[in-house]
N, C-alpha and C positions, 0 to 999 in steps of 0.2 A: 702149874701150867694148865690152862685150859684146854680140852681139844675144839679144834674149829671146825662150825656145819658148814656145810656147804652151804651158801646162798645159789640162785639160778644164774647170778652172775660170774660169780667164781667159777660153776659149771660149764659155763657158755666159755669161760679163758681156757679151761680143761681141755675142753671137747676141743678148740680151735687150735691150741701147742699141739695135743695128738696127733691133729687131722692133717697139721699144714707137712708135715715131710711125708707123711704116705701119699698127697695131692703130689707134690715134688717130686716125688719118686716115680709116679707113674705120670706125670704131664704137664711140663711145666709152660703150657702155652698162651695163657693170659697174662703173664707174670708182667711185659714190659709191651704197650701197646703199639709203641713206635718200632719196634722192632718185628711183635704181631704184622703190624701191616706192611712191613717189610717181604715177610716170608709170604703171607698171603700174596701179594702181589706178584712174588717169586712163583707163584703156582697160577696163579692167576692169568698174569700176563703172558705166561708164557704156551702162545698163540702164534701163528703164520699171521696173523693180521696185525697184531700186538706187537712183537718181536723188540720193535724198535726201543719203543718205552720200557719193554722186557730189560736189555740192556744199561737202562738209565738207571739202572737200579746197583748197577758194580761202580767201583771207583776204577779208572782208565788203567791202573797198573795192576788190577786184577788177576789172580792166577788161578787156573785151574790145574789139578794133578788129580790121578785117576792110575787103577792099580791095569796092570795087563796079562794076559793069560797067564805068559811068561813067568807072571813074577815081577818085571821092570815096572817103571812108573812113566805114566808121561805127562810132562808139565805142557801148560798152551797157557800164552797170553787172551786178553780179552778178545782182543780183534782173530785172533786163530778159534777161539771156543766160541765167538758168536758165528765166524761163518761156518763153523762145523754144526751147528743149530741150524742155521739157516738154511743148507743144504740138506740135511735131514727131515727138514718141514720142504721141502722140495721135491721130495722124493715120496713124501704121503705124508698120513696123518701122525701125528705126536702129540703124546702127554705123559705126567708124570704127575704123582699123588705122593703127597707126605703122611706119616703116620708114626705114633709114638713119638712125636717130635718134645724137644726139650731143648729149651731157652734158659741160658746166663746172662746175666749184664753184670757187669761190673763198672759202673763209671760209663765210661765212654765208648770202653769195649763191649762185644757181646758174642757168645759163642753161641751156634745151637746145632744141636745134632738129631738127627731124623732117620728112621728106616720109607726107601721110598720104591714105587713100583714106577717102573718106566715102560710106556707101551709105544713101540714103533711099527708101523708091518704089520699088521695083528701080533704081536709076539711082546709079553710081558715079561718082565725081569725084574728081581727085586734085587735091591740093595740098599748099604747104607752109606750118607753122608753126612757131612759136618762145614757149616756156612761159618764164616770169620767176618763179623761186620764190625765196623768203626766209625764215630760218628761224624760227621761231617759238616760245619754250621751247622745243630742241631736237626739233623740228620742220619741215619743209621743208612749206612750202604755196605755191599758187599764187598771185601775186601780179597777173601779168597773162597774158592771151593775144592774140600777135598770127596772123593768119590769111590764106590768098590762096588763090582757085580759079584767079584770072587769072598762069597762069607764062608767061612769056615762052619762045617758040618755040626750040629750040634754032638754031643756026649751019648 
């Protein structure tokens, strides 16, 4: 048996196998572009002047759930969690930034989970969430969001 050199090709498949799960592991956000402009648009659009087209972005049977101080959860359909948007850009300015965001697809489905800061009032808050989209005529729209301000303390 012979041992095998390396050529710079074989090195270049090396380097690529190694590199692609530590890319993964910390960010998975170029991975599915149609899903990419999903979330962009998610942060994007979501604007007092935008709002609308903001919306066009869930499928009508849309759920949101969201943890509460308590402990309980509360579930809102689309039309409850857009006017509770709506009324929030009402009352002053609103945004929200995603960051360490990390994108699945599988087929049709796609999960992606995200740590985000939500500034309303002058007053920031981070937390994390998790979007459920599903395709729709080739289409990725949102299907649910789940939400949490309450993170558990680090170690």
């Amino acid at each position: 048996m012979r041992p095998v050199t390396p050529t710079p090709l074989l090195l270049l498949v090396l380097t690529f196998c190694v590199a692609v799960p530590a890319m993964s592991a910390r960010q998975d956000t170029g991975a599915d572009p149609a899903v990419q402009r999903v979330i962009d648009d998610y942060i994007g659009l979501y604007r007092k002047d935008t709002l609308e087209k903001w919306k066009a972005l869930f499928l009508p049977g849309f759920t949101a759930s969201y943890t509460n101080d308590d402990g309980s959860v509360t579930t809102r359909n689309l039309e409850e969690f857009y006017e509770r948007q709506r009324g929030a850009f009402a009352s002053g300015e609103v945004s929200e930034t995603l960051h360490n965001v990390r994108i699945h697809r599988a087929g049709r489905l796609a999960h992606v989970f995200a740590d985000f800061r939500f500034t309303s009032r002058g007053t920031t808050r981070p937390g994390q969430l998790m979007l459920l989209l599903v395709e729709e005529r080739g289409q990725p729209r949102i299907a649910a969001l789940v939400f949490t301000y309450h993170l558990a303390a680090a170690p």
